[in-house]
C-alpha positions as CSV (number, residue, x, y, z in Angstrom):
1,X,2.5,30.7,-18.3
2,X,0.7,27.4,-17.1
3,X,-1.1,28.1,-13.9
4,X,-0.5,25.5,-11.0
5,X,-3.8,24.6,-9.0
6,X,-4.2,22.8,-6.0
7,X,-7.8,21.0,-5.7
8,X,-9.4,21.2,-2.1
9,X,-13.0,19.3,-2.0
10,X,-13.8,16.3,0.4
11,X,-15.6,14.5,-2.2
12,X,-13.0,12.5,-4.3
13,X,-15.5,11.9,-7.1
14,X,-15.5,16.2,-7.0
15,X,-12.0,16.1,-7.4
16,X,-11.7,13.9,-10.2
17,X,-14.0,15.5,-11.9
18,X,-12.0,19.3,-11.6
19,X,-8.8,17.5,-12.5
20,X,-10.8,16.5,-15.8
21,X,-12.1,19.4,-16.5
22,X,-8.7,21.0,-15.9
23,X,-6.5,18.6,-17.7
24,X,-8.2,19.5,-20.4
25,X,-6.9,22.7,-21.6
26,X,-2.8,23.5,-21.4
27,X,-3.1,26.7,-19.5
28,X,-3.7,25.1,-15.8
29,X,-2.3,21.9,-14.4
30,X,-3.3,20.3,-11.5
31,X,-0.4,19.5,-9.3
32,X,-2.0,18.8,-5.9
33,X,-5.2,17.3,-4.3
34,X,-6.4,17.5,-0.6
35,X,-9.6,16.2,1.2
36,X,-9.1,19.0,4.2
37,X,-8.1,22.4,5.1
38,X,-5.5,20.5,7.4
39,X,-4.1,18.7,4.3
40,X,-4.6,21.5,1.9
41,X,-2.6,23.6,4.3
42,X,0.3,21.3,4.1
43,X,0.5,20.3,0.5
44,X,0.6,24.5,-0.1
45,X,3.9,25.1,2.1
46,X,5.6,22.1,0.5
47,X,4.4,22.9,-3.6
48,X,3.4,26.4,-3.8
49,X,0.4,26.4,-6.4
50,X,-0.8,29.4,-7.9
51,X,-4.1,28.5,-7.0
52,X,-6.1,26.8,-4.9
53,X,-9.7,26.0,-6.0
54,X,-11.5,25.1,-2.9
55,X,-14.8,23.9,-1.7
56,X,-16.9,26.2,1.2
57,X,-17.8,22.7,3.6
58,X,-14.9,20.1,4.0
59,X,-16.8,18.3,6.7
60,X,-15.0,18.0,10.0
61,X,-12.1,20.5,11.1
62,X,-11.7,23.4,9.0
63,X,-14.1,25.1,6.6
64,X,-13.5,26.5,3.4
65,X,-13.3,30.3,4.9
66,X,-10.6,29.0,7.7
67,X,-8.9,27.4,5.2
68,X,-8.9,30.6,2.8
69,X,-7.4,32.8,5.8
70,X,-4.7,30.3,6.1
71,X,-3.6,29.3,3.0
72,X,-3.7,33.4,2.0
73,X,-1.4,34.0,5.4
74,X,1.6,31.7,3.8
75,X,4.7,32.6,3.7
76,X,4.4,32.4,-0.3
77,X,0.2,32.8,-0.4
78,X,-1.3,30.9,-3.4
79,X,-4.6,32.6,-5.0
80,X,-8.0,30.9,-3.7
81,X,-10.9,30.5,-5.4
82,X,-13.9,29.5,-3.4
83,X,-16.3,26.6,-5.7
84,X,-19.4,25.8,-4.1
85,X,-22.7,25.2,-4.1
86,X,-23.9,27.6,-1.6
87,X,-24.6,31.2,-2.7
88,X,-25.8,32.5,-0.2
89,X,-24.6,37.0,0.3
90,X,-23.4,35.9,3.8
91,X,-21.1,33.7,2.4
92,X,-20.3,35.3,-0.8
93,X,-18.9,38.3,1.1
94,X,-17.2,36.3,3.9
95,X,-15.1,34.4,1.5
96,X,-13.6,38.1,-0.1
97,X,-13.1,39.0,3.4
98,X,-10.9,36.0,4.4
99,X,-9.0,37.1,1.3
100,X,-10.6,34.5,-2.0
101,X,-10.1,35.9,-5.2
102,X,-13.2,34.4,-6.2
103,X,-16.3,33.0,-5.4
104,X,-17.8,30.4,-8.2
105,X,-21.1,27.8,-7.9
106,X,-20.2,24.6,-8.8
107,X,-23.1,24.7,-11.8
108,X,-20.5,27.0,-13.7
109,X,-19.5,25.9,-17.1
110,X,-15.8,24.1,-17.6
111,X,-14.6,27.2,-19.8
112,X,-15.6,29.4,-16.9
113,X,-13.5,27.9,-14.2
114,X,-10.8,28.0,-16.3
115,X,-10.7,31.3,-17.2
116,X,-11.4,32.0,-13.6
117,X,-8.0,30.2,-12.3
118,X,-6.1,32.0,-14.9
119,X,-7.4,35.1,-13.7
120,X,-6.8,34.8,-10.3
121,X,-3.1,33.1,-11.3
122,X,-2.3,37.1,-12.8
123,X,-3.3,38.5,-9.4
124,X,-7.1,39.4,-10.5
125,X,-10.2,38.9,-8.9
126,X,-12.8,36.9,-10.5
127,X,-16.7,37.0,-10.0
128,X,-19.4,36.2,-12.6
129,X,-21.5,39.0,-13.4
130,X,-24.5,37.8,-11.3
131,X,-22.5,37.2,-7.8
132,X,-20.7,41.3,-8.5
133,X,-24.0,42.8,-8.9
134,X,-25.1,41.0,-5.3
135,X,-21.5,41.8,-3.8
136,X,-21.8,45.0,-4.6
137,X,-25.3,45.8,-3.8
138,X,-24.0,43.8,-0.2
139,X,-21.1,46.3,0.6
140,X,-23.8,49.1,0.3
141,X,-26.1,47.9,2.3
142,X,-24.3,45.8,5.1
143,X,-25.9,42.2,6.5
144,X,-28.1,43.0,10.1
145,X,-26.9,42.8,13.0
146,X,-28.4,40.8,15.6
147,X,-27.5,40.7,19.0
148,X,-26.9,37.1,20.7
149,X,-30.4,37.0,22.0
150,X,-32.1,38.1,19.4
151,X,-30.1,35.4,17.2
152,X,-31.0,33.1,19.2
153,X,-34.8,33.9,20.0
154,X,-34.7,33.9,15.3
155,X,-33.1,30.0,15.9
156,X,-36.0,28.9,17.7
157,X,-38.9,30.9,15.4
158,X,-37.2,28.8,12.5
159,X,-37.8,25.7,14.3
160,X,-41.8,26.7,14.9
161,X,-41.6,27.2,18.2
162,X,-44.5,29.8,19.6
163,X,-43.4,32.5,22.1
164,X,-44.1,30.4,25.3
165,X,-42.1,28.0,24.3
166,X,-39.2,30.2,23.3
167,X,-39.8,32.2,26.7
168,X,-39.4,28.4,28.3
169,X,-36.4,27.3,26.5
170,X,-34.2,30.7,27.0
171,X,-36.1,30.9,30.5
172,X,-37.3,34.8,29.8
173,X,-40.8,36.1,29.8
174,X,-42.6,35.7,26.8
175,X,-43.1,39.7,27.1
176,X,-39.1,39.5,26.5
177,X,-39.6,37.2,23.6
178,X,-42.0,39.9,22.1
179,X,-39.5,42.4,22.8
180,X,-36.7,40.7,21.1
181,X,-39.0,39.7,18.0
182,X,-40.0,43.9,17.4
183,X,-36.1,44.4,17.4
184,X,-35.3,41.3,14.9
185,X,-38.5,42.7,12.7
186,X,-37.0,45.8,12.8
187,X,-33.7,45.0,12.0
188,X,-34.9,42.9,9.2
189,X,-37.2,45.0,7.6
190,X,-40.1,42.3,7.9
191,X,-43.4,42.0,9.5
192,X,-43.8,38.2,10.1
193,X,-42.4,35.4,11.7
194,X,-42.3,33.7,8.1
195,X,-40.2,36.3,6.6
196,X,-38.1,37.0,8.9
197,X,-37.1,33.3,8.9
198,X,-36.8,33.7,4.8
199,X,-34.3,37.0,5.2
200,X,-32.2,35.3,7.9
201,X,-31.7,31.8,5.4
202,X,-30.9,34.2,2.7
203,X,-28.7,36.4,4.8
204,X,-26.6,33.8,6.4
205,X,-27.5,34.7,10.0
206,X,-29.6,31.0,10.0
């Protein structure tokens, strides 16, 4: 069976590149392209791929998740895979919840995003080894929680603001700042500003 993709990416040069890569092998065909979730959306209902490889940013209007929960909410649902550049676990894991079944960086060899649509054509989920071990380890040990405050008090650390000017921009104390901080430590296992700027890039929450 020859797997029908869709190609979702708002950088055309991206696309024509995929469509090389897939043309090249008589298992997959490319029988759609869109620049948008808007358009990838549309071209779905009216072709009905098998899958949909799709990009994680799309620029303005829908993102690659949004997109993902849509096209997987069809009357006739194709398969998504998620290509990207950003592998961050935040993002990894959101993609799975909004229903991918797949998650691949865009540094991937030809051979393996090929095998990957033809897995996720039969109904499988495909992850490379490396991403499975993080997913995993992920469902164990869920992402933080922060509260909107303390979210927000994080933001402004990341920008190098001190605690008086935090306490000025969110109009608090800066004993309320401190407060906040000892909870986002806490939540985030760290002990400096520095780090918990590092664990809230890496987590997603930044």
């Amino acid at each position: 069976m020859v797997a029908t993709v869709m190609l979702v990416d708002d950088h055309p040069v991206v696309r024509t590149g995929l469509r090389a890569v897939i043309d090249a092998h008589d298992s997959v065909e490319v029988v759609g392209e869109a620049g948008t979730g808007e358009e990838a959306l549309e071209l779905a209902a009216a072709i009905h791929p098998n899958v949909v490889l799709c990009d994680l940013r799309l620029g303005d209007g829908m993102d690659g998740l949004a997109t993902t929960r849509a096209l997987r909410a069809l009357p006739q649902p194709p398969a998504v895979l998620i290509l990207t550049t950003f592998d961050r676990d935040a993002e990894v894991l959101g993609a799975l919840e909004a229903g991918a079944a797949g998650y691949l960086l865009k540094d991937v060899s030809p051979e393996t995003i090929v095998r990957a649509i033809d897995v996720a054509a039969r109904g499988e989920l495909f992850m490379p080894p490396e991403l499975s071990a993080r997913v995993m380890q992920g469902l164990r040990a869920p992402l933080p929680k922060l509260t909107d405050r303390e979210l927000e008090v994080l933001q402004h650390v990341a920008l190098g603001e001190s605690n008086k000017d935090i306490s000025k921009a969110l109009f608090v104390s800066e004993a309320t700042v401190k407060s906040h901080l000892v909870h986002v430590f806490t939540k985030l296992g760290v002990d400096s500003r520095a780090r918990a700027v590092r664990v809230g890039q890496e987590t997603g929450l930044l």
